[in-house]
Structures are given as C-alpha cells and as structure tokens.
C-alpha positions as CSV (number, residue, x, y, z in Angstrom):
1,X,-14.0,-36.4,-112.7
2,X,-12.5,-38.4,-115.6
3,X,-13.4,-42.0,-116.2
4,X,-10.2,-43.0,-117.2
5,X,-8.6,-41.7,-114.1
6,X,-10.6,-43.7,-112.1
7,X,-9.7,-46.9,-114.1
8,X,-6.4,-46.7,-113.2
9,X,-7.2,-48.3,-109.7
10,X,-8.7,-51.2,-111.5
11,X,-5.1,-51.5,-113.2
12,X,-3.1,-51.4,-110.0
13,X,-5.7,-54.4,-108.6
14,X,-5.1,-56.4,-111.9
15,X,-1.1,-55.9,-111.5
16,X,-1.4,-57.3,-107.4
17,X,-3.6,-59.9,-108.9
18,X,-1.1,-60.7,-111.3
19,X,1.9,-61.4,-109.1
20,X,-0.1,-64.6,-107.4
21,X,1.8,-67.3,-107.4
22,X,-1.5,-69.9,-108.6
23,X,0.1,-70.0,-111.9
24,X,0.0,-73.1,-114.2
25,X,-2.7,-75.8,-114.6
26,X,-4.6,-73.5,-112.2
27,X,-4.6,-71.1,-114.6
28,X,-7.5,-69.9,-116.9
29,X,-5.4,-71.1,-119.7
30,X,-4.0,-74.2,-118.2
31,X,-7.5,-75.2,-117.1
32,X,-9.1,-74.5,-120.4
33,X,-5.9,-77.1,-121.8
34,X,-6.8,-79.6,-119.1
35,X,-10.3,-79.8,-120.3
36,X,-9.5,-80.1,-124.1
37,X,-7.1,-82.4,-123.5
38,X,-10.4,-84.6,-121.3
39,X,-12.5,-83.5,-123.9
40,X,-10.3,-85.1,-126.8
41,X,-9.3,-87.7,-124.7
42,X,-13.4,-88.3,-124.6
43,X,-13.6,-88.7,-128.0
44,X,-10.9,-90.7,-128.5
45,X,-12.2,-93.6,-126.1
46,X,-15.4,-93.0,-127.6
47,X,-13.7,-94.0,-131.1
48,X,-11.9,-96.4,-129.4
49,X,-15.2,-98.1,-128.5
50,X,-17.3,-97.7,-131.5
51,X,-13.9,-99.1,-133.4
52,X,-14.1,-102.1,-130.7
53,X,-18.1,-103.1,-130.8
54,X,-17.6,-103.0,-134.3
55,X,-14.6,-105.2,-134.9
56,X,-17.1,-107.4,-132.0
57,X,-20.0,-107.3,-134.1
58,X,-17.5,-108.5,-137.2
59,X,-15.9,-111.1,-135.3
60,X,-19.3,-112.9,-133.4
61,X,-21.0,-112.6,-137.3
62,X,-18.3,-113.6,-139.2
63,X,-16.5,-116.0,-136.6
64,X,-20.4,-117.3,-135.8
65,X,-20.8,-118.5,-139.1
66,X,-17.5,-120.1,-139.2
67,X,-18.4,-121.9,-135.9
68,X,-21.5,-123.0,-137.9
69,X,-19.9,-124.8,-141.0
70,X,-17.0,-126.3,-138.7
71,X,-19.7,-127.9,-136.5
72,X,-21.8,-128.9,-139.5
73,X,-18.5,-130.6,-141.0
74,X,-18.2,-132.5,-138.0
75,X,-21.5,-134.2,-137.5
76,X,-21.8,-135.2,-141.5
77,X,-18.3,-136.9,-140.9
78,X,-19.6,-140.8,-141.0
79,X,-17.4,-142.3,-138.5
80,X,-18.7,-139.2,-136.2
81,X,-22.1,-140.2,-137.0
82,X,-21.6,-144.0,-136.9
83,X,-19.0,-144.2,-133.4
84,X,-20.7,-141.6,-131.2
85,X,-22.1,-144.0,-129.2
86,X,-19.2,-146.4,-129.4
87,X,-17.5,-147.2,-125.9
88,X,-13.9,-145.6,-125.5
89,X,-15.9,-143.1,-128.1
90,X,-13.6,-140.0,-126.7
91,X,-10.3,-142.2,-127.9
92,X,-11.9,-143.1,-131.5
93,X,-13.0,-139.8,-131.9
94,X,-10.4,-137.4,-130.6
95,X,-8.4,-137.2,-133.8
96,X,-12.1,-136.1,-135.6
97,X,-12.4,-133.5,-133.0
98,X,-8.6,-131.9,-133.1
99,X,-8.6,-131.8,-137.3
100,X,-12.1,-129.5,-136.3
101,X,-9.9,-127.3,-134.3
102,X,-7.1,-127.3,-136.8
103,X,-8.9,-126.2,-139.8
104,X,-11.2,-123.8,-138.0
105,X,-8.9,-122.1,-135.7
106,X,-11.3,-122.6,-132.6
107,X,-10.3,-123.0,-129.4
108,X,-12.4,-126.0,-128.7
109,X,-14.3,-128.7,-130.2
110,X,-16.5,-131.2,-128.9
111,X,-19.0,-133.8,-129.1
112,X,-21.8,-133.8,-126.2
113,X,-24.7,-135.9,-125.7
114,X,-28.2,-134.3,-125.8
115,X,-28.4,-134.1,-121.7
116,X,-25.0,-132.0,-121.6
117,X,-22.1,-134.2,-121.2
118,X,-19.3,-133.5,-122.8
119,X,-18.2,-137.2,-124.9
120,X,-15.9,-135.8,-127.0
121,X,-13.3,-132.8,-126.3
122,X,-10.5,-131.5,-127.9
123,X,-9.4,-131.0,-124.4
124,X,-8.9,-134.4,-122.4
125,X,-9.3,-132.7,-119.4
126,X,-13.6,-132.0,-120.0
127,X,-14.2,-135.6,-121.4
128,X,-17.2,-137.1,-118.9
129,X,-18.0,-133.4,-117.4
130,X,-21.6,-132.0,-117.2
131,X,-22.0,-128.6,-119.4
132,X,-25.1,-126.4,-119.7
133,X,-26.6,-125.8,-123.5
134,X,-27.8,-122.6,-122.2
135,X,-30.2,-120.8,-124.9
136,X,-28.8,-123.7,-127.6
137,X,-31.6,-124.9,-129.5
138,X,-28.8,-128.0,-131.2
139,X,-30.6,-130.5,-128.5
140,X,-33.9,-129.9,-130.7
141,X,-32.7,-130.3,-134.2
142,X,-31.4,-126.7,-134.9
143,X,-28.1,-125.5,-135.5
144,X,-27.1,-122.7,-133.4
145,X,-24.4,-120.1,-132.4
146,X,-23.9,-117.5,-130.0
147,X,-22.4,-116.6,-126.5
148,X,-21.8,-118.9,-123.9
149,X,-19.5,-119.4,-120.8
150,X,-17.0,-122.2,-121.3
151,X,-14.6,-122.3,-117.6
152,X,-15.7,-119.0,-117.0
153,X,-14.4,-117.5,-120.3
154,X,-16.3,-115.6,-122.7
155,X,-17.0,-117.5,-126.1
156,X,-18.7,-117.8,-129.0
157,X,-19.9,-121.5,-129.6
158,X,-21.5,-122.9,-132.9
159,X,-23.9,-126.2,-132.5
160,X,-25.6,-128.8,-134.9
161,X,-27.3,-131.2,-133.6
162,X,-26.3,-135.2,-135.0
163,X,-29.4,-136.9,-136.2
164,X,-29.7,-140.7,-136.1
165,X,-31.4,-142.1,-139.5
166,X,-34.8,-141.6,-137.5
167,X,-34.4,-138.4,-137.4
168,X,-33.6,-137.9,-133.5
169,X,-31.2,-135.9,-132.0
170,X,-28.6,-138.4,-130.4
171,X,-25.1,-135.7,-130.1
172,X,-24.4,-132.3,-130.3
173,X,-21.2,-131.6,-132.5
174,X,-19.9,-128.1,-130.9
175,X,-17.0,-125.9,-131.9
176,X,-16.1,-122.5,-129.9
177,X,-13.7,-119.8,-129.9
178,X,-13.2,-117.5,-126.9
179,X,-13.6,-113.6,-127.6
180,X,-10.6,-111.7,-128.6
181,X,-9.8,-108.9,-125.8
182,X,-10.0,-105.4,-126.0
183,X,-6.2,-104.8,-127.3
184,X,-6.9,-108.2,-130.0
185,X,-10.0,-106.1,-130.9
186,X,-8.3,-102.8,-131.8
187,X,-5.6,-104.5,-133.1
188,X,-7.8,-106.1,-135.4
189,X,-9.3,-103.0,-136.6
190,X,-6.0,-102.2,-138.0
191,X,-2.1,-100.0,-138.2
192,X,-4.7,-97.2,-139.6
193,X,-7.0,-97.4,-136.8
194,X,-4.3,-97.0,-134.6
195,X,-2.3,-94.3,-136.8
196,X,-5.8,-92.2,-136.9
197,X,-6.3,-92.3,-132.7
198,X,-2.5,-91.2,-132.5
199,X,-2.8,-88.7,-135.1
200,X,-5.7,-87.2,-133.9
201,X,-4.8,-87.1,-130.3
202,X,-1.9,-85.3,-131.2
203,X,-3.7,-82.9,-133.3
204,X,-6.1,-82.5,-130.5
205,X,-3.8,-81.7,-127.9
206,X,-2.0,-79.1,-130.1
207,X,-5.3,-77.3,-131.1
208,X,-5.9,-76.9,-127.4
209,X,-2.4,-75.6,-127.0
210,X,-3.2,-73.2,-129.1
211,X,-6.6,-72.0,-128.5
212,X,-5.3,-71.9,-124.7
213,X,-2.7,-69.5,-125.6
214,X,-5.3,-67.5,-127.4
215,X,-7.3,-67.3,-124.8
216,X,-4.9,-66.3,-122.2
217,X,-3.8,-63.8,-124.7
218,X,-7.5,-62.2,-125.1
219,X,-7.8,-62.0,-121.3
220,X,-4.7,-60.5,-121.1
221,X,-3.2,-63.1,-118.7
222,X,-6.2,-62.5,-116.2
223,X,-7.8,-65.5,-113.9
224,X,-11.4,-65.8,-113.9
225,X,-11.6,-64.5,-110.2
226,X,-9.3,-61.5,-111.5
227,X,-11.9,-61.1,-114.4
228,X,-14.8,-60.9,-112.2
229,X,-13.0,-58.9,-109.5
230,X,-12.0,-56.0,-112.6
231,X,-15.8,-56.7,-113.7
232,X,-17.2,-56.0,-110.5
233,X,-15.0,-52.9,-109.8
234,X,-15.6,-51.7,-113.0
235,X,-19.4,-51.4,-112.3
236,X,-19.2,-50.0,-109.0
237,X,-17.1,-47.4,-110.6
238,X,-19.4,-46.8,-113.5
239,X,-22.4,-46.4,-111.5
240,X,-20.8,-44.6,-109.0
241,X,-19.9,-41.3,-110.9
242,X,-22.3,-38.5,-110.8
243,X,-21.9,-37.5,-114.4
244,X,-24.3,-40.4,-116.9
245,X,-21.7,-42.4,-118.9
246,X,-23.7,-44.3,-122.2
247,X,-21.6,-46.2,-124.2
248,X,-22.3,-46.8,-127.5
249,X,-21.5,-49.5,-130.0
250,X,-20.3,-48.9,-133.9
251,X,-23.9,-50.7,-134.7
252,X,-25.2,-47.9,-132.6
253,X,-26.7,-50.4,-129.8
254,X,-26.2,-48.8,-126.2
255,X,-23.7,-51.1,-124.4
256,X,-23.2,-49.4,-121.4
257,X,-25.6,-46.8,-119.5
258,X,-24.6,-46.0,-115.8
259,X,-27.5,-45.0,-113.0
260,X,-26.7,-41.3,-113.3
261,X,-27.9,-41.5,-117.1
262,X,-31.0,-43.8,-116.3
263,X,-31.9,-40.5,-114.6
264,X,-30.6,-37.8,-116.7
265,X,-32.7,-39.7,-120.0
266,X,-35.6,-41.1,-118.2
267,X,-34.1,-44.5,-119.0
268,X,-33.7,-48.5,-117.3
269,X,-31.3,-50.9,-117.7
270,X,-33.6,-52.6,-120.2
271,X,-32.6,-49.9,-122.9
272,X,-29.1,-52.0,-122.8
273,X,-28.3,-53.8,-125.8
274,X,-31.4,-51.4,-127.8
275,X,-30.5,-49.4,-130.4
276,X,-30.6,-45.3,-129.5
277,X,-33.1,-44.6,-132.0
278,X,-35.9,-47.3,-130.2
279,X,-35.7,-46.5,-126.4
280,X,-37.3,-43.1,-126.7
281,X,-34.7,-40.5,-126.2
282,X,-35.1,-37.2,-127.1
283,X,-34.4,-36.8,-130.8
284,X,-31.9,-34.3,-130.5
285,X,-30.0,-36.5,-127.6
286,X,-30.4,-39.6,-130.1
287,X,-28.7,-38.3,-133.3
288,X,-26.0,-36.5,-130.8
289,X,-25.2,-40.3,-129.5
290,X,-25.0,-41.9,-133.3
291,X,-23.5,-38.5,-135.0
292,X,-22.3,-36.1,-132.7
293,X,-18.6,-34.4,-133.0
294,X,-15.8,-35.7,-130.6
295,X,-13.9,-33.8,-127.7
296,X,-16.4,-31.0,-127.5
297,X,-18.7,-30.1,-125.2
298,X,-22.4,-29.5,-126.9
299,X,-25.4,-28.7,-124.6
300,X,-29.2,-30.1,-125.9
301,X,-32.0,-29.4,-123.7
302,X,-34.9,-31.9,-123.5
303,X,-38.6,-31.2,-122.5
304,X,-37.3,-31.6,-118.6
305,X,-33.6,-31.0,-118.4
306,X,-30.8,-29.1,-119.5
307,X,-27.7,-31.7,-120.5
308,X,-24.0,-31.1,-121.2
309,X,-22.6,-33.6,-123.2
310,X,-19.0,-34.5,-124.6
311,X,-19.1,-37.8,-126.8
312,X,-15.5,-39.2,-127.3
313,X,-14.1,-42.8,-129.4
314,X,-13.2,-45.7,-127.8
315,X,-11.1,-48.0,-129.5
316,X,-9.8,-51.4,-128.6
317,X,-6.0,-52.8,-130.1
318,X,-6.1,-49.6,-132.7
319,X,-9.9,-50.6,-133.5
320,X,-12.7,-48.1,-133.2
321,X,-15.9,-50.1,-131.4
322,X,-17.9,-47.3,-130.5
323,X,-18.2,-44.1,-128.5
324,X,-18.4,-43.0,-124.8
325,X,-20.5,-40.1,-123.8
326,X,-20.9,-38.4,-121.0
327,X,-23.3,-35.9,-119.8
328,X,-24.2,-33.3,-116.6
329,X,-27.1,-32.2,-115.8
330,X,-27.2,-28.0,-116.1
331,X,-30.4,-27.4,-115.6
332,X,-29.6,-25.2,-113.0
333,X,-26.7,-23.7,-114.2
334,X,-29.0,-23.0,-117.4
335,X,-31.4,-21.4,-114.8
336,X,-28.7,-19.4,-113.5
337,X,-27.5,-18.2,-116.9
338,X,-31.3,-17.3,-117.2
339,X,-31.2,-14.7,-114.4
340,X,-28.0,-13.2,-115.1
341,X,-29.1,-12.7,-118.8
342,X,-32.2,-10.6,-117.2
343,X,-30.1,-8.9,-115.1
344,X,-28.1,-7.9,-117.9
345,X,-30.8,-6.5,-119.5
346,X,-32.0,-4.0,-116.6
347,X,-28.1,-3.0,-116.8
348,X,-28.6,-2.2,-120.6
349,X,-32.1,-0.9,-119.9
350,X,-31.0,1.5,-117.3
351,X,-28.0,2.0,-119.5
352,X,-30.3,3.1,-122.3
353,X,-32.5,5.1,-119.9
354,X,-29.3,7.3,-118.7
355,X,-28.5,7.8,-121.7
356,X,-31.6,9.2,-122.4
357,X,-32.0,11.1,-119.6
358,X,-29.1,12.9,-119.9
359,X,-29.6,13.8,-123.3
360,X,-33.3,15.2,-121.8
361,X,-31.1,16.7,-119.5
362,X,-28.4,18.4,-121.6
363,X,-30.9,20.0,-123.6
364,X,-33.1,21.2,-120.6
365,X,-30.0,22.7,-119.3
366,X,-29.0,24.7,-122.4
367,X,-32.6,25.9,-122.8
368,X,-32.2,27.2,-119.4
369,X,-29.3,29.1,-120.0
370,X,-30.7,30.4,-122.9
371,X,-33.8,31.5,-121.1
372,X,-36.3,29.5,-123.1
373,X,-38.1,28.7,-120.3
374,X,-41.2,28.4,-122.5
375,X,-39.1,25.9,-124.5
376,X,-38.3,24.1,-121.1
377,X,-41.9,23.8,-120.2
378,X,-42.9,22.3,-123.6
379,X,-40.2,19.6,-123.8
380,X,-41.0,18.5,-120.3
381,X,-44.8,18.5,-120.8
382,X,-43.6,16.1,-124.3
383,X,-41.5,14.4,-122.2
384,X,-43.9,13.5,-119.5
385,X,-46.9,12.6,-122.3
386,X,-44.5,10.5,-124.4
387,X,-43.6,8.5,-120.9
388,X,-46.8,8.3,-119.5
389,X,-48.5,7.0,-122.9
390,X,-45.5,4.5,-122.7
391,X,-46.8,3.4,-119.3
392,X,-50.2,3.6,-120.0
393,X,-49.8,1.6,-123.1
394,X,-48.5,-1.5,-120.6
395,X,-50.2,-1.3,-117.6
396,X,-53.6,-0.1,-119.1
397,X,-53.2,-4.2,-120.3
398,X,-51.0,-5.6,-117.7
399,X,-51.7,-5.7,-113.8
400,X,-48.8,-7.5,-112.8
401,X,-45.8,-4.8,-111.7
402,X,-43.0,-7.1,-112.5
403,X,-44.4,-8.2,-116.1
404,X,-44.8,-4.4,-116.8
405,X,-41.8,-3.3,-115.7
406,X,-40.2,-5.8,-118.0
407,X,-42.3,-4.6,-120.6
408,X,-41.6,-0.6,-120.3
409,X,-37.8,-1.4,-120.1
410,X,-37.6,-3.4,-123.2
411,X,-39.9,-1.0,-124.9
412,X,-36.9,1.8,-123.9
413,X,-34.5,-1.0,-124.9
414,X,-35.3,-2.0,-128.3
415,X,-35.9,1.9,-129.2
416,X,-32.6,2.6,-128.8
417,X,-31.7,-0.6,-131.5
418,X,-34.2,0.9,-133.5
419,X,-37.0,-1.3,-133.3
420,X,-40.3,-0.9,-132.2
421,X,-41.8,-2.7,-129.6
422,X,-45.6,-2.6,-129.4
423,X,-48.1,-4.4,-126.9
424,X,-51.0,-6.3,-128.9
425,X,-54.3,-4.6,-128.6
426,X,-56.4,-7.1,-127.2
427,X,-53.7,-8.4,-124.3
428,X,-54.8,-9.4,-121.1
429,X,-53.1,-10.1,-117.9
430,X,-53.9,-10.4,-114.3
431,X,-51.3,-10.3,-111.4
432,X,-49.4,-13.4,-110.8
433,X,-48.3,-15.0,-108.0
434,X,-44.1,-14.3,-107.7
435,X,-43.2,-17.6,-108.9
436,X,-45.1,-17.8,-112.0
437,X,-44.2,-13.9,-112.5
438,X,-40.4,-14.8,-112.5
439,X,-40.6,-17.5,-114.9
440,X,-42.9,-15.3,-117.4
441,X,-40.4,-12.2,-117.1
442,X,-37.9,-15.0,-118.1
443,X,-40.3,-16.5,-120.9
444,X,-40.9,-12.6,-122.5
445,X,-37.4,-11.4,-121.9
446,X,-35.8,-14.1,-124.2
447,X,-38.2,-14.2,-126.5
448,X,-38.4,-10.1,-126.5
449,X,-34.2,-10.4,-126.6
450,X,-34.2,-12.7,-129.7
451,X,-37.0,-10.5,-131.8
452,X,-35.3,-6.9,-131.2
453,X,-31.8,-8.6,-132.6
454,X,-33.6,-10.6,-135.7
455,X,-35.2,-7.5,-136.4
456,X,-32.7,-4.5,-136.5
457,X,-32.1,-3.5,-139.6
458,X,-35.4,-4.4,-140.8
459,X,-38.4,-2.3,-142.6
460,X,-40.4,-1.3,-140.7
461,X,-38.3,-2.8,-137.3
462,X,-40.9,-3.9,-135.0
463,X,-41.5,-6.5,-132.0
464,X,-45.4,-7.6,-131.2
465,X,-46.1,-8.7,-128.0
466,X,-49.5,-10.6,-127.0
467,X,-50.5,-11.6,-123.9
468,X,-54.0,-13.5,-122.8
469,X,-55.0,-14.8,-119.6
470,X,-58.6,-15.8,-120.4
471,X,-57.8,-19.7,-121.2
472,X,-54.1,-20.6,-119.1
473,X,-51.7,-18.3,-120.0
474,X,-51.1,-17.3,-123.6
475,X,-47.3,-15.3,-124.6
476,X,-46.8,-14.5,-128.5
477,X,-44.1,-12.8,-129.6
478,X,-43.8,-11.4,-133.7
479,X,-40.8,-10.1,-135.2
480,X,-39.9,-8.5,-138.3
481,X,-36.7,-10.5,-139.0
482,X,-36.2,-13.4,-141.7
483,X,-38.2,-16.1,-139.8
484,X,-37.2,-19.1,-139.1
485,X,-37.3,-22.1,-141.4
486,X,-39.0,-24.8,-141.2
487,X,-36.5,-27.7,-141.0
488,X,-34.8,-25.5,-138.0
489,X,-38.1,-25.1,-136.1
490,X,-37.4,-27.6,-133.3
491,X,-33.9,-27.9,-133.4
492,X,-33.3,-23.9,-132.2
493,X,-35.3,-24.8,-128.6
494,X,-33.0,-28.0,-128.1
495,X,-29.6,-27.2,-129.1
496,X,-26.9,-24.9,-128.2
497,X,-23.3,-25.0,-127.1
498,X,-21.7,-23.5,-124.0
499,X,-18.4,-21.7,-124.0
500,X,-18.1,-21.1,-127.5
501,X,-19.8,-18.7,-129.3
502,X,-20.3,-19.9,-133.2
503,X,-23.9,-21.1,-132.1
504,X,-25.8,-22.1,-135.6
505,X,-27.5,-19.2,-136.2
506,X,-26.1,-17.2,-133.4
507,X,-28.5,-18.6,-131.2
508,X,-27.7,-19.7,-127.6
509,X,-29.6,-20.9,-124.6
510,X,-32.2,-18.3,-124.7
511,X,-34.8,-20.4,-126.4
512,X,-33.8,-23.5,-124.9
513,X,-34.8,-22.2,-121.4
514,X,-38.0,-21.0,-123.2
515,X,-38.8,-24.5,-123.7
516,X,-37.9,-25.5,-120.4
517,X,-39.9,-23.5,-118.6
518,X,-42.6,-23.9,-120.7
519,X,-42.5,-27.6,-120.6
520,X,-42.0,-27.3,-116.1
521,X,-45.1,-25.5,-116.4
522,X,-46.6,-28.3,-119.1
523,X,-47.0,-26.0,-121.6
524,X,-46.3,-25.5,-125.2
525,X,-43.8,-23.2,-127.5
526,X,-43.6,-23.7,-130.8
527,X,-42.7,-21.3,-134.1
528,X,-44.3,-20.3,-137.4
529,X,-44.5,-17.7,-139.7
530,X,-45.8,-14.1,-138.8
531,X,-48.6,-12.4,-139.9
532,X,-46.6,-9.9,-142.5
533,X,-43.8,-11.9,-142.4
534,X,-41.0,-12.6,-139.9
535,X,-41.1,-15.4,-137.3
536,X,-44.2,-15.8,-134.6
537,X,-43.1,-17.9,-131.1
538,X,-46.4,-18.8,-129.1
539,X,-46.0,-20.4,-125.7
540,X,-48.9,-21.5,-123.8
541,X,-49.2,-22.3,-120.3
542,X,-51.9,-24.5,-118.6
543,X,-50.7,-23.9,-114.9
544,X,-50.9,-19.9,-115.1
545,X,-55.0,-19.9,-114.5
546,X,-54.5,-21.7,-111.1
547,X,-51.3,-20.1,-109.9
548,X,-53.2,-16.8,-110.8
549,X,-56.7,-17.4,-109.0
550,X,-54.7,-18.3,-106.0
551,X,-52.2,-15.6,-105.7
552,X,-55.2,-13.2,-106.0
553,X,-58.0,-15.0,-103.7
C-alpha cells in the first residue's frame, strides 16, 4: 500500500469541499478580516477614550481654575460686595454678572445667597429660584470648584464665598461652564489626533487585508471545518495502514508515528515531538531514522523483531522538512528464509555426500573389475572406520538425533570447502524437546555456515564447535578466518539488506536470526576473538534446561 495513494482521497474531499458556496465573510479568511477589523476598531475607541478623559481631565483642571479666579473677581468687585443685599439687587447687579461671563467665557454667572437662592443670574430666567450647593464648601468661607448639575446639564461650577467686614459669609459669587461633549472633546485634542485615528485605522484595516490573504494562502483556500475534516481523515488513514509510518523532522524530533509503529518499536504516542535518539529505540533503528539512505529498502533486526524499512524525503513548497519511513514487520518472513537456508544446506550436504559416494563407488567398481578384491575389502573396511569415527565423534557427545545429524552433515560439508569441522572435547548435550531442537539446528547451522566461508582459504581451515547443557544451554562456534572487529561487533547481528546482495561484509540475515532466536529464547550472542585467532560467537540460552527436563521426564 503506498501512503500517497491513499492521500489522494483526502484531495478529492478537499476539491467537494471547495465548491461550497459559504464563500466570503464566512470564510476562514474573511472571518479572520472581520476580527481585525473589531480588533483595530477596539483599539481605536480605546484611543478615542483615553484621548477624551484626558482632554476632560485638561478642561475640569484648567477650566476649574479659571472658574476660580472669575468668581474671585467677582466677589472683590466693591459694588458686588457693597449692593448684594440692596432691593432690585438682580437689576443693579446684572451688568457685574454678564461682564463675568464675557471675560471668562462661562456659560453662567451668578450671585446666590448662603441658603441657595439664586439673587443674581446672568440668566433672567433663574433670578429668585432655589439651587442646591451640593458638596460646595463657598457657604463656609472656602472657595470651591467642581461638578454640579445646573437644569440637568453637566457643569463645572467655581465658588467664593462674599464675606461681610465681620468676616461672615453673606453671598456666594458663582461662575460655571457646562462640559464640552464627546465630539467638542476630541475636537479639542486636535487635526493630529484626528489625522492619527484615521491613519491608523487605515493602516489597520490594510494589515488585516493582508495577513488575511496570507492566511488563506497558507491554508491553501481551506475552511476550518475543511481543515479539521482533511485532519481527521488524515489520521484515520495514518493509523489505519498496517505498515508503521514515523515521520521525522529535519531537527530529528519524531512528528508523526502511526499505531502500527507504536507496535513494531515498542513505542506510545508520548514519544511524539521526542527526539529519536531519547525514546529508547534500538540503536541501529535510531541512526537508520536520522541517517539512513533514501528509496531503499534496508532490513535491521531488533532484540524481538525483524523490520523492513524504506525511509524517503518529504518536502513542503521545494523545502526539505524531514523524512517519512516506513517499516514491515518480517519476522516471519526472516523465519522462513531461516528454514529454506537449512534446507539448502541438506541439498548441498546430500549434494556433497553423492558426490562422495560415487567417487567410493567408482573406485570400488574398477577395483572390482580388476579383481582386487582384497583392495575392495580394505577401502570399505577404511571407509566404514572413517564414517563411523565421524559418527561416533557427534553422537558419543550429542543425544539429540536432529542436533547430530546437523552436525555429521556439516562435518561432510565443510570438508568438501576444505575446512575442518571439529566437535569440542568436553561438549555436552541432552535430547531436546522438537521445538527447542529446531531453533538450535537453526542457531548452529548459521553460525556453522558463516565459519566454514570466513575460514576457506585459511591455515590450518578449521570450525570448533562447543556445546554444554550443564548451566542453560551453551553454543560456541570458533573459526579460523580474519575475526571480526570490534567496532562491527553489534552492528553484523542487526543489519542486513534484502534483495540486494552487496551486504557490508557479505553478511546477510544469518546472524541476525541468530540474535533473534536467541533473544525469543532470552538469551545472549555476542562475538570476540578466538583462542588462536579468528572470531569466537557464544550464544547462551537460559530456557534450554527447562524445555530439556520436560521433553525428557
């Protein structure tokens, strides 16, 4: 199955989506504009109103103190102070009371008596009424200012009391202005002001503009319910595919890991957004993810499973932003490979054998003919001892049939590569039960395979083979090849490629499945140096002393 088959559903459902008609301000874009445009609209009122309280704060303290010195002015006036009281006062004073308004620029001036009634106006029409001081301190001796309701309109009012040459308070000289409105206010402020709002408005709308169009650009034209509707299709895809997908970033942070590779790697969805190196993946696995080649399929085997993996880029507009991998599980197609590979060796066993035989058997025959039937009876009695040491060399050591049958035909095997395989002196095994029998034919026939080929052409060519049952089940295999160096130690029972044959080292799954095995069994394989040289693999299993009790109680 290829991924970016499947994705091409996803592209039909985004061109369906497309051709709805709920275009325009319903838009992602043109709802993005709509609430920039509120946003800067926001601000602006918000400017507006810090402009306006502080054009009121500027007007009540500076208009306030005006109020104060025009009221003051007015009580110090000597015909105010010596007439307040005169009858017909509001005719004698009412030019006193308009020059206040003229040379202030109040709205209103007036003279009022100490219990609130209005003697003197500036406007006719409040001479003789009944006002209320409110929090005016004038009616006590102090001059004051601040806001008061004159007819119902907002103003601000200044007062000073008129003392009488005792001292006493006997008027109240008062001057007040209404409050500008809110257009008088902002007008005030300013041309600039104004200019600034505009200016700024209009830059506001046409950064939305913009950053609308680039947004609708990025999403590629989609709505948020065609986003989420490609989002949610796009996991049920992902996590429906039976091969693990892991995607990873050019930071080499896992973005994207599927439920098939949460299995295959032992991992959860917490390992998204973790770099590969700190989620505890197998080593070889990790530096494949963050290093490995593109558009070719490599096969590592972990400690439990046998993966396939083929790691490709994924770009984005021309830009690289990271890599997709994906991976099978071949475990059992590893297995399988396993058996066939033993299989093929009986054939080349059996192969060798025949060949032997009829070499015995050509030579037989001519000594016949000859008449050497002396001759006959001595290469058949060599014969016989030379096969029957053979056997008695493995099975004197091994009771189980199927491990010494293995044995005996690699013995005839790698004699006929040259090399010389020999059973350890002090090896030990017991029957086995069928299942642990298989997988130690498989265990010694790869290991057995890869000695006999690193040691032909070697001096002298020979294989070791050990075998000890006393503490779990112990499997050594010695070669006279090269060895193996160090650095390469763990990375020839993790790595190999399928389906092309320039394996480093010419080594393929043999020792992977080793591994495997060994590590289904929770046991251990490692490498090091022979004895006299060459390379020395010991497994060890813990598991065989069980299986083997039971299969023989």
């Amino acid at each position: 199955m290829q991924v970016t088959h499947e994705y091409a559903k996803d592209v039909l459902i985004v061109v369906k989506l497309l051709k709805s008609p709920t275009r325009g301000f319903r838009s992602l874009a043109g709802q993005f504009l709509v609430f920039q445009l509120v946003v800067v609209a926001v601000v602006l009122v918000a400017v507006a109103a810090v402009s306006v309280a502080q054009s009121t704060r500027e007007f009540r303290d500076v208009r306030g103190a005006r109020m104060i010195a025009v009221a003051e002015n007015m009580a110090s006036t000597p015909i105010v102070r010596d007439r307040y009281g005169d009858v017909g006062v509001a005719k004698v004073l009412a030019p006193e009371v308009d020059r206040a308004v003229a040379l202030s620029g109040a709205g209103l001036a007036e003279i009022i008596d100490p219990g609130g009634t209005v003697l003197v106006s500036s406007d006719p029409s409040r001479t003789g009424s009944q006002v209320d001081l409110g929090p005016s301190r004038a009616d006590e001796g102090r001059a004051w200012f601040g806001d008061l309701s004159i007819d119902g309109v907002h103003s601000l009012v200044g007062e000073v009391p008129i003392l009488a040459d005792s001292g006493d308070v006997v008027a109240i000289a008062s001057v007040s202005e209404r409050y500008p409105s809110l257009w008088e206010l902002m007008g005030a402020s300013g041309e600039r002001l104004l200019f600034y709002l505009g200016l700024g408005a209009a830059l506001g709308m046409l950064a939305s503009w913009l950053l609308s169009r680039r947004i609708k650009r990025h999403t590629r034209g989609l709505e948020i319910a065609e986003i989420a509707s490609l989002a949610d299709h796009r996991e049920a895809l992902l996590h429906s595919i039976r091969e693990g997908v892991v995607a990873v970033n050019n930071e080499g942070d896992i973005t994207l890991l599927n439920d098939s590779a949460q299995e295959l790697l032992g991992l959860t969805d917490d390992a998204v957004g973790s770099h590969v190196t700190s989620v505890g993946l197998d080593p070889a696995v990790a530096d494949f993810l963050l290093s490995g080649e593109d558009g070719r399929d490599v096969v590592i085997v972990t400690r439990t499973r046998v993966l396939a993996l083929n790691r490709r880029a994924a770009t984005s507009q021309g830009q690289r932003i990271g890599t997709v991998t994906t991976m099978r599980d071949s475990t059992e197609l590893a297995a399988l490979q396993g058996q066939l590979s033993s299989h093929k060796s009986v054939t080349d066993t059996l192969r060798a054998q025949t060949h032997e035989f009829a070499n015995q058997l050509h030579t037989i025959s001519g000594l016949v003919q000859l008449g050497e039937y002396d001759s006959v009876r001595d290469l058949v009695g060599t014969l016989t001892r030379r096969r029957a040491e053979i056997n008695d060399a493995v099975t004197q050591r091994i009771s189980d049939p199927a491990v010494a049958a293995l044995l005996i035909a690699k013995t005839t095997l790698a004699a006929e590569s040259g090399v010389s395989l020999e059973i350890a002196d002090d090896s030990h095994l017991s029957a086995l039960s069928p299942a642990l029998a298989t997988d130690v034919i498989t265990l010694l026939g790869n290991l057995i395979d890869n000695a006999v080929d690193v040691s032909i052409g070697s001096r002298p060519a020979t294989v070791t083979v050990g075998l000890d049952d006393g503490d779990g089940l112990g499997i050594s295999v010695t070669d006279s090849g090269p060895g193996v160096p160090e650095h390469l130690r763990e990375a020839i029972f993790s790595r190999g490629v399928t389906s092309k044959p320039e394996v480093p080292g010419g080594r393929g799954i043999g020792l992977a499945l080793v591994r495997l095995v060994t590590a289904q069994h929770g046991g251990t394989v490692e490498v090091t140096d022979g004895p006299t040289g060459g390379a020395l693999f010991q497994v060890w299993l813990p598991t065989a002393v069980t299986a083997r009790k039971a299969a023989n109680a």
